[in-house]
C-alpha positions as CSV (number, residue, x, y, z in Angstrom):
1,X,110.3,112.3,103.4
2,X,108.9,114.2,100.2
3,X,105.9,116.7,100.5
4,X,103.7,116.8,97.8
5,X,101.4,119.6,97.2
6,X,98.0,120.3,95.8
7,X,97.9,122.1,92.2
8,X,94.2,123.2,92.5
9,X,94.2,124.2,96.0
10,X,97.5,124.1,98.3
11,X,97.3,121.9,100.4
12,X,100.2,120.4,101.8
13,X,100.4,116.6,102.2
14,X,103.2,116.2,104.7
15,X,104.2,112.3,105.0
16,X,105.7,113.2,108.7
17,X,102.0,113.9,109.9
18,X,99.9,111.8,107.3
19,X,96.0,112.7,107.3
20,X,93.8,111.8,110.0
21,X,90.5,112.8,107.8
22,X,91.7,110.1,105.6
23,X,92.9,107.7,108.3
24,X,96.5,107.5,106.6
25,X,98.7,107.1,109.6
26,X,101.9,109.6,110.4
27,X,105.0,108.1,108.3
28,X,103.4,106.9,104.9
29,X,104.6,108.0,102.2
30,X,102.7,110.4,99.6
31,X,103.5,107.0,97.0
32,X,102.1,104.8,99.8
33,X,98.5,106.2,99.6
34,X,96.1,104.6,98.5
35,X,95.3,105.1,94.2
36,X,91.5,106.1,95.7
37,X,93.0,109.2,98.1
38,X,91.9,112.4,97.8
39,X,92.6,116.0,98.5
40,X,91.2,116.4,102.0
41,X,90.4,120.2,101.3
42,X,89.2,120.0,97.4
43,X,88.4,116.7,96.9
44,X,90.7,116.1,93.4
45,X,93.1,112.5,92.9
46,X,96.6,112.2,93.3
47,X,97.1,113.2,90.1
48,X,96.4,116.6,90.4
49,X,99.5,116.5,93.1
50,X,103.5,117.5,92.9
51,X,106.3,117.3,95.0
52,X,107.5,120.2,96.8
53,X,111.4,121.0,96.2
């Protein structure tokens, strides 16, 4: 599955391990999350997000 990173701070969201902070369970996809998700390290939208290559 894709990673997607954070453009204001680098943070990694990595689908295989989701993010327990934001009780998104291990499998879902970065496009899965919810449109309200942030950044669990800065705090900014989805938007502010790209995929790693």
């Amino acid at each position: 599955m894709q990673k997607y990173i954070c453009d204001v701070c680098g943070y990694v969201y990595d689908p295989a391990q989701g993010d327990n902070a934001g009780e998104i369970k291990p499998g879902t996809p970065f496009e899965s999350l919810p449109p309200d998700w942030i950044c669990p390290l800065c705090g900014v939208g989805k938007e502010n997000f790209s995929p790693i290559d």
